[in-house]
C-alpha positions as a Python dict, from the first residue, in 0.01 Angstrom:
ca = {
    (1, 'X'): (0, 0, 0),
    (2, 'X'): (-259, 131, -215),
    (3, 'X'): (-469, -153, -98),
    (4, 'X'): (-418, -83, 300),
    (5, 'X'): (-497, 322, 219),
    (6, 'X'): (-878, 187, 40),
    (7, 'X'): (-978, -54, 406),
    (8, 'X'): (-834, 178, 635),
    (9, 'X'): (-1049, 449, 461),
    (10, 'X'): (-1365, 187, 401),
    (11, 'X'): (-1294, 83, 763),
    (12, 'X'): (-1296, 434, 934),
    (13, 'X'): (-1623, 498, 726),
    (14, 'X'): (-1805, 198, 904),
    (15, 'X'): (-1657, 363, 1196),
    (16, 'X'): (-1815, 716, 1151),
    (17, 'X'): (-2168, 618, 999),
    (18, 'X'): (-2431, 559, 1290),
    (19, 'X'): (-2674, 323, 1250),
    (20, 'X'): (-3046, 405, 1197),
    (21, 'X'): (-3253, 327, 1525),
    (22, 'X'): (-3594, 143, 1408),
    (23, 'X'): (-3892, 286, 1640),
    (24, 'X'): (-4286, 201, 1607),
    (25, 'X'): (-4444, 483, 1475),
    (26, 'X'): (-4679, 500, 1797),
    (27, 'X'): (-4395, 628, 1997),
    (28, 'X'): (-4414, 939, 1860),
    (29, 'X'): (-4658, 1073, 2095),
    (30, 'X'): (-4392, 982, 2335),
    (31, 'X'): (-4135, 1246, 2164),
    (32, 'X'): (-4376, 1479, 2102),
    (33, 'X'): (-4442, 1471, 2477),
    (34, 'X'): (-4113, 1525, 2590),
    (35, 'X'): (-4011, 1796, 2382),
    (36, 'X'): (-3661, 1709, 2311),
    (37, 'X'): (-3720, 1594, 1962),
    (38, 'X'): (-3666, 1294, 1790),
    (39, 'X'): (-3292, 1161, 1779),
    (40, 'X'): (-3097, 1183, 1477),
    (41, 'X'): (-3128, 848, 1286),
    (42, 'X'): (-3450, 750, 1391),
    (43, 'X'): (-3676, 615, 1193),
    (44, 'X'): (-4074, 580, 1312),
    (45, 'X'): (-4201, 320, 1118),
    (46, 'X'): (-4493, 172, 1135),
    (47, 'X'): (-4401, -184, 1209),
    (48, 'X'): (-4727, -274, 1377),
    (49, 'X'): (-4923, -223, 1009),
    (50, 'X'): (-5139, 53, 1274),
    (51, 'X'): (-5185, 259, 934),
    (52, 'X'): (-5313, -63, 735),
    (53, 'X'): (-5701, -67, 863),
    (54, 'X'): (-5682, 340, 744),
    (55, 'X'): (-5587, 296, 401),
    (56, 'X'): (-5825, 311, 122),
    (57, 'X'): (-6075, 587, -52),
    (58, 'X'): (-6357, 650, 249),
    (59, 'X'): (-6690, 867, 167),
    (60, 'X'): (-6943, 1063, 370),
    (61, 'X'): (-7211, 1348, 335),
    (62, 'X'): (-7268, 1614, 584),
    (63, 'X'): (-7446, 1924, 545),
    (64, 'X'): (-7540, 1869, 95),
    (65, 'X'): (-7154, 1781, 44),
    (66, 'X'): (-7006, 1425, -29),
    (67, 'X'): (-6650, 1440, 126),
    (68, 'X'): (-6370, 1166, -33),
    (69, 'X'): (-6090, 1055, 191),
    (70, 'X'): (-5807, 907, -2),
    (71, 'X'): (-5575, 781, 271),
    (72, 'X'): (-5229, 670, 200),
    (73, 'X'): (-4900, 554, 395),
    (74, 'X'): (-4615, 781, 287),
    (75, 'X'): (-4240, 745, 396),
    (76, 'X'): (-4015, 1038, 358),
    (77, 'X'): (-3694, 1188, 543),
    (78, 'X'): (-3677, 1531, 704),
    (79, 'X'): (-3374, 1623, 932),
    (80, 'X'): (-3213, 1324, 947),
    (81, 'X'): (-3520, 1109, 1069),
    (82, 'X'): (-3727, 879, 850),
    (83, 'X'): (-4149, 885, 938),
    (84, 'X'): (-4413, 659, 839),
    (85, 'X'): (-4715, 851, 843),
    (86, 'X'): (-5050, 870, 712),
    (87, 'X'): (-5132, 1162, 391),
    (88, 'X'): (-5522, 1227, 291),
    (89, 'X'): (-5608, 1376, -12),
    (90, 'X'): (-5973, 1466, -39),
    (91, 'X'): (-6248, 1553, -268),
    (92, 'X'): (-6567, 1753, -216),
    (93, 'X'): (-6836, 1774, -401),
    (94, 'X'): (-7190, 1977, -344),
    (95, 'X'): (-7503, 1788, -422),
    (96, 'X'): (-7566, 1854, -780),
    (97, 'X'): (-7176, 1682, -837),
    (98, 'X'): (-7012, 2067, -863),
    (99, 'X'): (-6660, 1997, -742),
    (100, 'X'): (-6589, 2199, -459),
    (101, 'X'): (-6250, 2111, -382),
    (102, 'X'): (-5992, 1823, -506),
    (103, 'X'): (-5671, 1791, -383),
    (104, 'X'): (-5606, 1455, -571),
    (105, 'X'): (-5355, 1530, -787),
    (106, 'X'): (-5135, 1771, -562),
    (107, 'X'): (-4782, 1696, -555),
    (108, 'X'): (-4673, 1551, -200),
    (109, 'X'): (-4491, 1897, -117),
    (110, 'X'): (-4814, 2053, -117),
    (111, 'X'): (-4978, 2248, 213),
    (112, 'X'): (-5311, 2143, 119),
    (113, 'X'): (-5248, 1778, 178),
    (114, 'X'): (-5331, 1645, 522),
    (115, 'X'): (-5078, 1523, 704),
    (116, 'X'): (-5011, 1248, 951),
    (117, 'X'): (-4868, 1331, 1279),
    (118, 'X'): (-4916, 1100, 1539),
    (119, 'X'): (-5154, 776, 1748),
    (120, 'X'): (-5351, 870, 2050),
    (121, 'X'): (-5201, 716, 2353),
    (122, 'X'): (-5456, 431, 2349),
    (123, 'X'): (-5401, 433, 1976),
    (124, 'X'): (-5710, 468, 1839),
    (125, 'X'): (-5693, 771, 1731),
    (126, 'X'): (-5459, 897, 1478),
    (127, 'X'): (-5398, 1299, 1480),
    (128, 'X'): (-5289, 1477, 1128),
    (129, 'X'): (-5220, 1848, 1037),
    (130, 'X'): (-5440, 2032, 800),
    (131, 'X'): (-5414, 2358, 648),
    (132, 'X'): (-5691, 2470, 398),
    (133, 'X'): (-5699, 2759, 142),
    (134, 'X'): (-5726, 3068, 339),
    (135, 'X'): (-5518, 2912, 674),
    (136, 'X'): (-5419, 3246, 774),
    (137, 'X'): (-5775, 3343, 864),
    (138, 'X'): (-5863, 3020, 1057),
    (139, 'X'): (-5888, 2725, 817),
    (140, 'X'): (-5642, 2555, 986),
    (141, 'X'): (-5623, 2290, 1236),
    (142, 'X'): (-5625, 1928, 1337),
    (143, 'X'): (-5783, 1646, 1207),
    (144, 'X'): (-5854, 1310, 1395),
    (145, 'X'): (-5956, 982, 1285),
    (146, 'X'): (-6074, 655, 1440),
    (147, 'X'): (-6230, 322, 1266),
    (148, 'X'): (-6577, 297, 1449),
    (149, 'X'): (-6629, -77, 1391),
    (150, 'X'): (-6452, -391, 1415),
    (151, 'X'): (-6487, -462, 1045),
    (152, 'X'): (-6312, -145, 942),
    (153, 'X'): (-6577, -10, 738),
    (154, 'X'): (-6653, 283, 948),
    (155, 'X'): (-6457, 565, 1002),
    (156, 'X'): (-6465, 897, 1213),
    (157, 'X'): (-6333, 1242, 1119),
    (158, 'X'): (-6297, 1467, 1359),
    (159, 'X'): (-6168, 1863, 1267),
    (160, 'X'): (-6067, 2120, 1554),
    (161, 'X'): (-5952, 2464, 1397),
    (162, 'X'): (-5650, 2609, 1542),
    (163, 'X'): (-5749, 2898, 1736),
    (164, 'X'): (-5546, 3205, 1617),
    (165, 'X'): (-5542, 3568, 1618),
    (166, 'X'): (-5650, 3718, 1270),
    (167, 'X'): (-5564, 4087, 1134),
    (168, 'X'): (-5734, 4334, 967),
    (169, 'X'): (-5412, 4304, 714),
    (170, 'X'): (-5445, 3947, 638),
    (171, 'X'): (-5868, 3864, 708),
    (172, 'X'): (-6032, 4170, 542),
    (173, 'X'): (-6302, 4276, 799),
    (174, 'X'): (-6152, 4044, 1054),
    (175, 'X'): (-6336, 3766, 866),
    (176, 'X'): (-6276, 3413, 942),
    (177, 'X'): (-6248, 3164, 652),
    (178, 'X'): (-6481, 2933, 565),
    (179, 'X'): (-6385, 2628, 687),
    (180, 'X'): (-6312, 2306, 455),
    (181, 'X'): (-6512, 2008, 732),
    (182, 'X'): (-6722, 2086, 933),
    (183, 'X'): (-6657, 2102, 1334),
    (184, 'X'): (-6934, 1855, 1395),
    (185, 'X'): (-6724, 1599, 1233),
    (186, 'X'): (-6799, 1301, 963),
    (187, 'X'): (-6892, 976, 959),
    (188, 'X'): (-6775, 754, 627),
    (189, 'X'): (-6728, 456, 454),
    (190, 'X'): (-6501, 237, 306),
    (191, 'X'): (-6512, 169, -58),
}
């Protein structure tokens, strides 16, 4: 009896437990564009290795500042869906070496962290959310990258700041922030 009692309740758990729905990571443009949000049990993964050629430390200059991309592939669960998605940590440096900002060793909870978010529809461009120090008074937006070449040496970084309305209360003077890349965007390198 005892026996029948441990399947039947083993059995009606099968029953009750839905199974996760696998779904390429580029589809979630396709979500995103519907606005009906992303089914429970889904997992966006990135079964096409689109994040591989991304991957890596990249470096660039612009304006007497060395910017350092460290780009990995992180996996995590929020709401009942599972993403694949792409997480930059960066390090900035003015040209005598003075660090100017490092978010290397940030845990992964952390808003300073760039996050992924999703592939272009031709998917060569991948979109991810940034918000700097100071986010309330502009430094805030999103950041695009592309590989430029067919080696994958040669990357683009694109930054568009969010366009908000900042208050007296928040931006002293109505001051905007300084922002962390520059708008005219970055070209870098693999190392």
């Amino acid at each position: 009896m005892k026996n029948i009692f441990i399947l039947g309740f083993i059995m009606l758990s099968v029953i009750s437990c839905k199974a996760q729905t696998i779904v390429p990571v580029e589809k979630a443009i396709d979500y995103r564009r519907a606005g009906n949000g992303i089914p429970d049990n889904t997992y966006l993964k990135d079964l096409n290795n689109l994040f591989g050629k991304y991957i890596g430390t990249w470096k660039g200059s612009y304006g007497g500042k060395t910017y350092t991309l460290f780009i990995t592939k992180y996996t995590y669960t929020y709401d009942k869906v599972t993403f694949d998605e792409l997480r930059i940590r960066y390090l900035i440096t003015s040209s005598n070496g003075t660090i100017l900002e490092n978010t290397q060793s940030l845990p992964d909870s952390s808003p300073y962290i760039i996050t992924g978010s999703y592939f272009g529809k031709d998917l060569s461009v991948y979109a991810l959310d940034f918000a700097g120090k100071n986010a309330i008074c502009g430094n805030a937006g999103t950041v695009f990258i592309r590989i430029k070449n067919t080696a994958k040496t040669s990357m683009s970084f694109g930054y568009e700041p969010d366009k908000i309305m900042i208050s007296e209360d928040s931006c002293p003077g109505f001051k905007v922030a300084d922002l962390t890349f520059p708008k005219d965007g970055l070209m870098l390198t693999k190392q």
